[in-house]
C-alpha positions, 0 to 999 in steps of 0.5 A: 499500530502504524508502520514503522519508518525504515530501518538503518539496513533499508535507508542505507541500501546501495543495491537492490535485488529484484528476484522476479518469478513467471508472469511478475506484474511489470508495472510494479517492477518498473516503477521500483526501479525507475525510482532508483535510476531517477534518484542517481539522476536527480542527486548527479551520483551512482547511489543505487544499483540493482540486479534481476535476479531468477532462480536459474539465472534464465529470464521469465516473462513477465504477465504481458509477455514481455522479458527483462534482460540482463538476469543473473543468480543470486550467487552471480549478482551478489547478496544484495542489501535487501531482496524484493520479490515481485510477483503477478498473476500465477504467483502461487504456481511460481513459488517452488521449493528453489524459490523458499529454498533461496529466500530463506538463505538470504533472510539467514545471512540478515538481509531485508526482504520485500514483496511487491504486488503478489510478492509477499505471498512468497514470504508468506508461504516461506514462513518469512512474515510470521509476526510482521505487518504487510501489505499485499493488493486488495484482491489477494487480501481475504485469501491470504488473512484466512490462509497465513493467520500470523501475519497482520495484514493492513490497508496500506498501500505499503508497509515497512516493519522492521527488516521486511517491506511490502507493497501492493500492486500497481504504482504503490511500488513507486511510492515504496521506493520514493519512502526508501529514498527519502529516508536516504536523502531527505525529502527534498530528493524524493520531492525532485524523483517525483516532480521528474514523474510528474506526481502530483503528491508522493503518498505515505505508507499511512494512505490506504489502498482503495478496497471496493466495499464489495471485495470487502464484505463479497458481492452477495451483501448487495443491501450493505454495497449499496448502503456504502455507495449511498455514503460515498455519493452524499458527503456534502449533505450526509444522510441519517441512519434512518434515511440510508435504513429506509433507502435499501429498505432494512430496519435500522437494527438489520443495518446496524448488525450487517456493519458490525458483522463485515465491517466490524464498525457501526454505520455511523463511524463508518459514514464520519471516517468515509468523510474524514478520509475525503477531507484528507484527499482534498486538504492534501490535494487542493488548495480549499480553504479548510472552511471550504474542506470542512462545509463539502465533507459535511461538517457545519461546525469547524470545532467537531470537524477539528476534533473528529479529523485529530481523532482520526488522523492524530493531528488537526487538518492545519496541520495536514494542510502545512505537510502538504504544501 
């Protein structure tokens, strides 16, 4: 199941309601807005406004101490064309009453909602994602999938499903929005938005999240940690089963249970998609011939990296090479 691309109600949006709560990450928040005022920049144009917007109208500070000003009500700004929570460090300390009270009005009246960083809790803990896709960071991922069992959590960086987007922490925010803009505008205004930030890519809502194999399996399966970074340290000249087994001194068969169990895959797919996921970073990010990309990633034959990567990514990496240049 893959994202579904931004909807008319998001692609159409004019203004954008940030409802920021105490100690919200000022990284995410930034990166969000400073895409749309690039974006009225590039295009000569007032296309987007957005609002700050509290509870109580009253300023909070954001996790490094810092305010954002000028802040208004939801009532004192007007309903905006979608409302994106961003949220940070004490984001369960921050979600009240007054905030699920306000989020649930909105969603009432139809307008899309967001969460970016630890936003989607927000959502979550209103009973707003039930059913829907959504990304929240890394961290926060184990947490929250045992604590909201009807929300389906993904590995990207963000998702758009329907009337809802979500997004994970750091820059992915920029990204985010760069998708909103290009949906609007065409990609040729996102390319430009980009190239002002000096990006070396835009990244879609189909690039995961970097998740370190211990906050996926816990820091107590050294034996599978150190397996991963094995796999991670040797692409060119990847190693056998039997090799990785005799390394962590395991059995074969205890290797083979210890992925299923935490990582619901076999050693072996998990090793090709490692390896996949690498030609892809590099056939989007360099200028390797596909050969070169094919022989680095530890493919001696062009026709299985050919067929492994379609199986993969549901496209040959010609392909991919002409989506990124």
């Amino acid at each position: 199941m893959t994202s579904t691309p931004a909807e008319a109600p998001l692609s159409n949006l004019a203004h954008v309601g940030f409802l920021t709560l105490p100690s919200f990450s000022m990284i995410a928040f930034t990166s969000a807005v400073e895409v749309l005022r690039m974006a009225n920049y590039v295009s000569r144009a007032q296309h987007y406004r957005w609002s700050v917007i509290t509870p109580d109208g009253v300023p909070v500070r954001a996790s490094n101490g810092l305010t954002v000003k000028p802040t208004r009500t939801l009532e004192e700004a007007g309903m905006p064309d979608v409302l994106i929570v961003c949220g940070g460090t004490q984001i369960r300390n921050a979600v009240d009453t007054n905030v699920k009270t306000l989020l649930a009005d909105a969603a009432s009246q139809g307008v899309p909602l967001g969460g970016i960083c630890t936003g989607a809790y927000a959502l979550m803990a209103a009973g707003l994602l039930d059913g829907y896709r959504c990304s929240v960071h890394w961290e926060d991922l184990s947490a929250l999938h045992k604590e909201y069992p009807h929300v389906h959590f993904a590995d990207e960086l963000f998702v758009i499903d329907r009337d809802r987007l979500t997004c994970t922490g750091g820059t992915a925010p920029l990204d985010l929005m760069l998708d909103l803009v290009g949906s609007r505008f065409g990609q040729n205004v996102a390319a430009q938005v980009s190239e002002q930030f000096i990006l070396e890519r835009i990244r879609s809502s189909s690039d995961p999240q970097p998740i370190p194999v211990d906050a996926r399996v816990g820091f107590s399966r050294a034996e599978l940690i150190e397996v991963v970074r094995l796999m991670e340290a040797n692409i060119e000249e990847p190693l056998s089963l039997e090799e990785l087994a005799r390394l962590v001194q395991l059995s074969q068969r205890h290797l083979q249970r210890m992925f299923k169990v935490y990582l619901s895959v076999s050693p072996t797919h998990y090793y090709l998609s490692l390896r996949l996921r690498r030609a892809r970073d590099l056939l989007r990010t360099t200028d390797a011939s596909i050969a070169r990309v094919t022989a680095v990633c530890g493919f001696h034959s062009p026709c299985h990296f050919s067929k492994a990567y379609r199986a993969q990514f549901g496209h040959a990496p010609s392909v991919e090479r002409r989506q990124a240049a």
